[in-house]
C-alpha atoms as a printed R data frame, in Angstrom:
   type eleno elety resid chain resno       x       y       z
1  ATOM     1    CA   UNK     A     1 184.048 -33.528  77.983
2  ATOM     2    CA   UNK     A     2 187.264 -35.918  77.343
3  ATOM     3    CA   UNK     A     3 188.839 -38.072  80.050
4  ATOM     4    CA   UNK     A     4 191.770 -36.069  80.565
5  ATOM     5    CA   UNK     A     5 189.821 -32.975  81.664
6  ATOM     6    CA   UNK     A     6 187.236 -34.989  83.575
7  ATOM     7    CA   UNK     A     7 190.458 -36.028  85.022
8  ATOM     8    CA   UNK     A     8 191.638 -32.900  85.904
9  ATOM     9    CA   UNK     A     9 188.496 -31.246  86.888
10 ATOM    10    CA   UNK     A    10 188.114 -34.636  89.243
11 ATOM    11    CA   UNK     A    11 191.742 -34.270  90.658
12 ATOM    12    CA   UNK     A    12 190.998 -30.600  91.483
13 ATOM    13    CA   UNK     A    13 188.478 -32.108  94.326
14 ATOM    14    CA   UNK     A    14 191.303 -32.810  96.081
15 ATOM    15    CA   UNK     A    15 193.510 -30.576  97.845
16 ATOM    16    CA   UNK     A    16 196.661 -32.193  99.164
17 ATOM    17    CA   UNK     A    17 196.756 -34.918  96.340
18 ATOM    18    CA   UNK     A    18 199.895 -34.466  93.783
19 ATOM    19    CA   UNK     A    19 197.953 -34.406  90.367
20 ATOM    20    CA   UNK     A    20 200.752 -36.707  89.379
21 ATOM    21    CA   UNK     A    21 198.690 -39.666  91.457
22 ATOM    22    CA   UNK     A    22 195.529 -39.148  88.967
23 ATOM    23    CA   UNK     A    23 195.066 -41.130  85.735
24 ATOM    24    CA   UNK     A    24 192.075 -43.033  83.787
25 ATOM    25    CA   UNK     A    25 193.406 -46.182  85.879
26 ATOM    26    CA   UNK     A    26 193.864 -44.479  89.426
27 ATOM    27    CA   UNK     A    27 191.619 -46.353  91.982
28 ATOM    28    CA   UNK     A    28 190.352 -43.017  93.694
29 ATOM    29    CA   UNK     A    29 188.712 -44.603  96.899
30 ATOM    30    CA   UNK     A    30 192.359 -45.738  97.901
31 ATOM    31    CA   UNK     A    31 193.701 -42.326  97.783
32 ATOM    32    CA   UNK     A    32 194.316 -41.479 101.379
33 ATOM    33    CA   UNK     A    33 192.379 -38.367 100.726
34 ATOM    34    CA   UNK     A    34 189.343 -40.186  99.547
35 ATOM    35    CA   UNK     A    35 186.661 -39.066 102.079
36 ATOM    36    CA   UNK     A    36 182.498 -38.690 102.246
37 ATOM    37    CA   UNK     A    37 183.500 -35.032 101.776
38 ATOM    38    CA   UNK     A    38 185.603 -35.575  98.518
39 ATOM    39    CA   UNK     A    39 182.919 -37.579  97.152
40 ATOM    40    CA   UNK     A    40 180.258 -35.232  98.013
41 ATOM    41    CA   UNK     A    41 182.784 -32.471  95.680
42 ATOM    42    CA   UNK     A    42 182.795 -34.984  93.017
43 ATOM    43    CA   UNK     A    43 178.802 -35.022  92.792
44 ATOM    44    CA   UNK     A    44 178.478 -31.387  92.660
45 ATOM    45    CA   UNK     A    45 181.189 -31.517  89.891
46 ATOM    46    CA   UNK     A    46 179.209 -33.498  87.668
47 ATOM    47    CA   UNK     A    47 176.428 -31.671  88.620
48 ATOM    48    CA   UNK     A    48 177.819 -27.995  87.836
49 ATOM    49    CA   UNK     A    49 180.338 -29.046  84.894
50 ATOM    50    CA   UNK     A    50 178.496 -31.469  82.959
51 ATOM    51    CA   UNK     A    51 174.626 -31.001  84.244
52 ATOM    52    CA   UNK     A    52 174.553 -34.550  85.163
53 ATOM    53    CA   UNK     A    53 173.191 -35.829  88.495
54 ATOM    54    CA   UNK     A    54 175.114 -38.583  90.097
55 ATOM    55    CA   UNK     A    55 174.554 -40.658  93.552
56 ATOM    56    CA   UNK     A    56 176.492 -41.469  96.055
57 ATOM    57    CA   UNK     A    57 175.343 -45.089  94.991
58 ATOM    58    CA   UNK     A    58 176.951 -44.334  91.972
59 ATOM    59    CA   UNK     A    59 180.228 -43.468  92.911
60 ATOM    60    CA   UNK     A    60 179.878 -46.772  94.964
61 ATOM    61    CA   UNK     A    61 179.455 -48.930  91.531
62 ATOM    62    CA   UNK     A    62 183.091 -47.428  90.409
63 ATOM    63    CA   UNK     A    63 186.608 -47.924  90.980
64 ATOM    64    CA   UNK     A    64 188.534 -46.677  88.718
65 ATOM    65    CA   UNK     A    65 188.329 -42.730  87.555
66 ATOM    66    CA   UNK     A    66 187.936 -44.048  84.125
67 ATOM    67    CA   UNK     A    67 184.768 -46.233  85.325
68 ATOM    68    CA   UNK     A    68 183.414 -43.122  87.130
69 ATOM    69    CA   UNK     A    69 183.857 -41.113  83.931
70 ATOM    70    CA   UNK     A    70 182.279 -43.802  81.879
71 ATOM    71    CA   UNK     A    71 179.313 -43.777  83.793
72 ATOM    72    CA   UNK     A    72 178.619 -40.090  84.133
73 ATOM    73    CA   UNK     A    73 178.789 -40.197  80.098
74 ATOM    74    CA   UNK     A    74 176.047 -42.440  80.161
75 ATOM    75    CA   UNK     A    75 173.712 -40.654  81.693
């Protein structure tokens, strides 16, 4: 998978976010939308799109969607 659709498949996870907000860059835990529930949606992305398990630990270790994507590749 390439950035831009992790992006979008990321960006999906939230519902009242403009997909204008969401780039490689984008800090996603200061979205205003950024919640334990989000992040939860995020994990079973990963999980259901690219068969890779991620923590919540994980998550944690990023900031940017970019880092976030970087690690899932890894793994």
């Amino acid at each position: 998978m390439e950035i831009t659709q992790f992006i979008e498949k990321f960006a999906e996870q939230f519902e009242e976010t403009p997909r204008s907000i969401f780039a490689a860059t984008t800090d996603f835990k200061s979205l205003d939308e950024w919640d334990s529930l989000v992040s939860l949606s995020v994990i079973s992305m990963v999980d259901e799109e690219l068969g890779k398990r991620i923590t919540g630990a994980d998550i944690r270790s990023c900031t940017t969607i970019e880092d976030l994507y970087n690690l899932v590749m890894s793994k």
